[in-house]
RODO-2510 file (C-alpha; in nm, 4 decimals, decimal comma):
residues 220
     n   res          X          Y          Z
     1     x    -0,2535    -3,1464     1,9840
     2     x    -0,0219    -3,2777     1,7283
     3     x    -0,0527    -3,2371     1,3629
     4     x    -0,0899    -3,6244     1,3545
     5     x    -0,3188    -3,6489     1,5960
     6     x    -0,5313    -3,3842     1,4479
     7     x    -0,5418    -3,5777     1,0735
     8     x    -0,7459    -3,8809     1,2863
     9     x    -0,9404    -3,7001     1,6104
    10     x    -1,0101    -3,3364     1,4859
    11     x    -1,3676    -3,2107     1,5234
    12     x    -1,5502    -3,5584     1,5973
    13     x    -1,7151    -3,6295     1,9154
    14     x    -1,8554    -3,9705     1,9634
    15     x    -2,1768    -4,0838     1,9453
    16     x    -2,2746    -4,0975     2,2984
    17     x    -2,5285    -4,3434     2,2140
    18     x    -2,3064    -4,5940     1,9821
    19     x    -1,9568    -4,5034     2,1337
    20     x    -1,8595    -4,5632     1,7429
    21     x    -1,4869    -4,5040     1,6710
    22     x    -1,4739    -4,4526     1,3419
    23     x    -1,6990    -4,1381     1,1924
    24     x    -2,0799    -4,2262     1,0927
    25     x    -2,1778    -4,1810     0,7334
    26     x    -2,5110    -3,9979     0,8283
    27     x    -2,7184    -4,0505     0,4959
    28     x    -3,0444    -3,8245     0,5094
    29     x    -3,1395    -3,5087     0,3326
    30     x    -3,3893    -3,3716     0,6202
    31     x    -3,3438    -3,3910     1,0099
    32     x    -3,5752    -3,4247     1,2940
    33     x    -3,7160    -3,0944     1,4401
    34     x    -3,8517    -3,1306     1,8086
    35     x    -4,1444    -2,8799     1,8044
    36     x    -4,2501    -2,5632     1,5474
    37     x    -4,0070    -2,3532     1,8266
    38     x    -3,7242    -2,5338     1,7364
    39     x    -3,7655    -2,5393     1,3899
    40     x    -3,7618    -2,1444     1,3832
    41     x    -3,5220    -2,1113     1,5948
    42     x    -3,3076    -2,3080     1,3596
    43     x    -3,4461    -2,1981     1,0441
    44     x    -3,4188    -1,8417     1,2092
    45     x    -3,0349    -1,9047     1,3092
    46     x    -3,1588    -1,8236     1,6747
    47     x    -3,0127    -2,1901     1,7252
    48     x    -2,7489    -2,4074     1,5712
    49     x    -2,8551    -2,7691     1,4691
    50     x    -2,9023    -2,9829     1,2142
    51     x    -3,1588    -2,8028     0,9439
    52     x    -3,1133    -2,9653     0,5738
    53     x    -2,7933    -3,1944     0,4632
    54     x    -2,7587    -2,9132     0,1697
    55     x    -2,6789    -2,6732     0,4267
    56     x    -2,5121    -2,9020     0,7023
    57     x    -2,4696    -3,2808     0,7978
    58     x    -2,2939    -3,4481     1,0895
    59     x    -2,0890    -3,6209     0,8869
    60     x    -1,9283    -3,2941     0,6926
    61     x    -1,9111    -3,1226     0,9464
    62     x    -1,6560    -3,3302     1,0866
    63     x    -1,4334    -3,3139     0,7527
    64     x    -1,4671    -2,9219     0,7761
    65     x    -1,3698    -2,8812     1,1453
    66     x    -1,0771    -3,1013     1,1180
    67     x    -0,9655    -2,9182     0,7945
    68     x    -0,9704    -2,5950     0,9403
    69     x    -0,7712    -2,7309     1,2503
    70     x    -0,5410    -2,8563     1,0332
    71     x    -0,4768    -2,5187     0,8677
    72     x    -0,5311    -2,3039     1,2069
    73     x    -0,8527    -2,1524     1,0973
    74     x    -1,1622    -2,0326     1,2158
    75     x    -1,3928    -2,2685     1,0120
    76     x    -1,4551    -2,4581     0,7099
    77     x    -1,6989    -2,5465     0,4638
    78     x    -1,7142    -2,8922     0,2415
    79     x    -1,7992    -2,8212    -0,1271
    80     x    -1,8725    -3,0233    -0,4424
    81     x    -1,5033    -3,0001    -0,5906
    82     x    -1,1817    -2,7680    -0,5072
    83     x    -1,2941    -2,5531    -0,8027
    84     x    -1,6400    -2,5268    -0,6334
    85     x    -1,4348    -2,3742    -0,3386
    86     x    -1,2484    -2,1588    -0,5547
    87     x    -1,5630    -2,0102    -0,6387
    88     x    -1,7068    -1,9695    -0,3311
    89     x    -1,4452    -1,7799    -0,2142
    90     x    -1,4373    -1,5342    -0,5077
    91     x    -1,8441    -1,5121    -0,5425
    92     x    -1,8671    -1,4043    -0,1738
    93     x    -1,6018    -1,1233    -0,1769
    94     x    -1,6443    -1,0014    -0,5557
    95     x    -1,9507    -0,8418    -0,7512
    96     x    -2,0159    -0,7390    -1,0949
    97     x    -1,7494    -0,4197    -1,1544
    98     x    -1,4741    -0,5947    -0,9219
    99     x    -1,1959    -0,7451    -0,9526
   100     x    -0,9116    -0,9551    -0,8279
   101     x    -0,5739    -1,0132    -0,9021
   102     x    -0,4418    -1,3778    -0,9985
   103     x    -0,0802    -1,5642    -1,0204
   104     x    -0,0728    -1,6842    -1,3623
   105     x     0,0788    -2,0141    -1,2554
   106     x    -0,2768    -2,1677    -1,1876
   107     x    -0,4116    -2,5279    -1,1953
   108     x    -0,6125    -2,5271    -1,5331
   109     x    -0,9276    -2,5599    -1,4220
   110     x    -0,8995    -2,2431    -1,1725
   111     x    -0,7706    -2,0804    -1,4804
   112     x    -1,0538    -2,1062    -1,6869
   113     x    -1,3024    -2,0223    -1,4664
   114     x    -1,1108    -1,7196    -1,3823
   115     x    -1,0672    -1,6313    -1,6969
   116     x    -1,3823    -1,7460    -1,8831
   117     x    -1,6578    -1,7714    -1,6640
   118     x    -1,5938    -1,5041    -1,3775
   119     x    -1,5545    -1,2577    -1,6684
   120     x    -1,9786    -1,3703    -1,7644
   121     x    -2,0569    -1,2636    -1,4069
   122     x    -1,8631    -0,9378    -1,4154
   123     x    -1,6027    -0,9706    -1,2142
   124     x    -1,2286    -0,8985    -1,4181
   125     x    -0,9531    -1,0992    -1,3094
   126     x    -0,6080    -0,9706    -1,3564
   127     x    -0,2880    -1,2449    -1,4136
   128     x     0,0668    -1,1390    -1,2685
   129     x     0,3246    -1,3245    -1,2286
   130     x     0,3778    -1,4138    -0,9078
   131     x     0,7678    -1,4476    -0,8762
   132     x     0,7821    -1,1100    -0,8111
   133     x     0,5140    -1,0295    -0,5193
   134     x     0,5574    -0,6545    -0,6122
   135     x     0,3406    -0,7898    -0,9932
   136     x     0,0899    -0,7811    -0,7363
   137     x     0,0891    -0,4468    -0,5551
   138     x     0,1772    -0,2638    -0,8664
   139     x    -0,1800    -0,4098    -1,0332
   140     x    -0,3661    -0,3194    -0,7419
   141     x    -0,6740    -0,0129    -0,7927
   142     x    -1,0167     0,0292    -0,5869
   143     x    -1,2068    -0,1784    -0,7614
   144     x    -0,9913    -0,5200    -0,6470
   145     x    -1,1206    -0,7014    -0,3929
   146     x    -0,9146    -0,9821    -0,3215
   147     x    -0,5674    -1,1224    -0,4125
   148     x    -0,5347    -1,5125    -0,5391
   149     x    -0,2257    -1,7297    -0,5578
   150     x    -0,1347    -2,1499    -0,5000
   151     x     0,1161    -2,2506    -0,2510
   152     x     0,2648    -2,4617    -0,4661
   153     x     0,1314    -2,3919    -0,8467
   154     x    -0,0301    -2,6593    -1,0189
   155     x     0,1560    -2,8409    -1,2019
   156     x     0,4451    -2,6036    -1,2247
   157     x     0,5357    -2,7003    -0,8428
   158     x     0,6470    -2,2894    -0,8676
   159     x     0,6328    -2,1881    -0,4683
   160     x     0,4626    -1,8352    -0,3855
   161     x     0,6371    -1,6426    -0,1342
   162     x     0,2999    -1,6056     0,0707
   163     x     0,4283    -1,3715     0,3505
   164     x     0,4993    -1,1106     0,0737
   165     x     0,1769    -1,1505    -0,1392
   166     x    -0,0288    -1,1739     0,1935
   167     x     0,1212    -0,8356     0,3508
   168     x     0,0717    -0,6486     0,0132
   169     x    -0,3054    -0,6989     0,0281
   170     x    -0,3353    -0,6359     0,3888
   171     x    -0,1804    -0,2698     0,3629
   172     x    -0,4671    -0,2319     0,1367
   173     x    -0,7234    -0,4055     0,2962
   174     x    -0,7639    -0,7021     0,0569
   175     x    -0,7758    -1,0361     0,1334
   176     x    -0,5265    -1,3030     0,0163
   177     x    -0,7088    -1,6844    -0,1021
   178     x    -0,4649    -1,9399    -0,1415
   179     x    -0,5639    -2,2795    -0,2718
   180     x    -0,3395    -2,5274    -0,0598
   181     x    -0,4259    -2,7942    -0,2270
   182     x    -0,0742    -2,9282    -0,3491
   183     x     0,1159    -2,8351     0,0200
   184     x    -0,1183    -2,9253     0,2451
   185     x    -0,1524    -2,8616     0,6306
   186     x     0,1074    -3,1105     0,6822
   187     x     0,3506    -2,8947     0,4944
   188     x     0,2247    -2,5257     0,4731
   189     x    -0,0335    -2,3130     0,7043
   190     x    -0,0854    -2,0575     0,4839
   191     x    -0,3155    -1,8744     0,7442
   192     x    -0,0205    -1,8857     0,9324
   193     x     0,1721    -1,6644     0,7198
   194     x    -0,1345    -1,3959     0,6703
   195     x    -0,4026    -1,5786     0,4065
   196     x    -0,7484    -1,4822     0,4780
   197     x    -0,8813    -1,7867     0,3193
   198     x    -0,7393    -2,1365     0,2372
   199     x    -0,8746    -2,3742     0,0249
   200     x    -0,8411    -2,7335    -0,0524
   201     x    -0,9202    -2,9610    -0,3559
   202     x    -0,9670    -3,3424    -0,1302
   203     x    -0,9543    -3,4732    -0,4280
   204     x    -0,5716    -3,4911    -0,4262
   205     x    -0,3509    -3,5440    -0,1454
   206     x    -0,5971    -3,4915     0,1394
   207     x    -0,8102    -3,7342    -0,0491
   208     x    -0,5513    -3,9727    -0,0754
   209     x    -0,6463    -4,2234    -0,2775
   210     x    -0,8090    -4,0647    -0,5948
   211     x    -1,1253    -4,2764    -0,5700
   212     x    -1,3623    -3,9492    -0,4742
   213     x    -1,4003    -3,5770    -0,5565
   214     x    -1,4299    -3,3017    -0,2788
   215     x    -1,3449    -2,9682    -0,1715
   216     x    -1,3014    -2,7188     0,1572
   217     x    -1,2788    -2,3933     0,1800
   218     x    -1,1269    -2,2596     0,5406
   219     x    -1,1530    -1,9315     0,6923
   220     x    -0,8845    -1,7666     0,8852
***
């Protein structure tokens, strides 16, 4: 399927019962269970389906499938903001006493919560710079956990040699996030070149229009 083709089809099914074209906007917070079995089975992950919009809703679901086939990945998840991803990602792979190792070319907002408010949970984050992929290797120890750089930094437009910063992390076993937000799937897979984890601000070119605020967060 091409790339194009993707960007308008990816992950949506339609509604055998409206034959709709265009995507539903499914507004409810709760979801019908059809007995108490089905509703543990669900609740117990015994069975996937629809449990509580918080968790999942037909309607994001769609936006994360398509994302992560647009980046060649395993799956996605659709969160509040692109820093919200950024988050996620770090939260689920880091602990207090960890760390991770950051380009210093960052979007500001990643930068401050990397350097102010990851700090108040623990986790240390070291800045290199990432011209020089070997900044990261040589700042590696046992306590880092995962490596971070942007395709293309924000605002800088500096462009991280990926390849490089993704095979220094997997000789150690360490995961490389890159936020994609200013390449995009139409111009860089990151997964592609050895990211573990991609993620996505919508709320700039993906978005497209500026008039809503959004983020994804894809696994490889």
């Amino acid at each position: 399927m091409k790339l194009e083709t993707q960007c308008l089809h990816a992950g949506y099914q339609p509604d055998s019962s409206t034959n709709a074209c265009a995507v539903p906007v499914y507004k409810t917070s709760s979801y019908v269970f059809n007995d108490t079995e089905h509703a543990a089975n669900l609740f117990g992950l015994r069975e996937l389906g629809n449990i509580y919009t918080r968790l999942m809703n037909p309607t994001t679901d769609v936006l994360e499938q398509r994302v992560a086939a647009l980046d060649g990945g395993a799956a996605g998840l659709g969160v509040a903001s692109g820093t919200s991803g950024v988050f996620y990602s770090i939260i689920n792979i880091a602990q207090e006493g960890d760390e991770i190792i950051s380009a210093n070319n960052l979007y500001g907002g990643t930068y401050t919560q990397f350097n102010d408010i990851l700090p108040k949970f623990g986790i240390n984050v070291k800045f290199v710079d990432p011209n020089d992929p070997q900044n990261f290797a040589a700042a590696i120890t046992d306590k880092t956990k995962a490596l971070f750089c942007e395709t293309v930094s924000n605002p800088g437009l500096d462009v991280a040699d990926i390849e490089a910063i993704a095979k220094i992390g997997a000789d150690k076993g360490i995961p490389l996030i890159v936020d994609s937000t200013f390449s995009t799937p139409y111009l860089t897979k990151p997964i592609e070149h050895g990211a573990a984890i991609v993620v996505h601000s919508l709320t700039k070119w993906l978005g497209g229009h500026g008039n809503g605020i959004g983020g994804v967060v894809v696994d490889s």
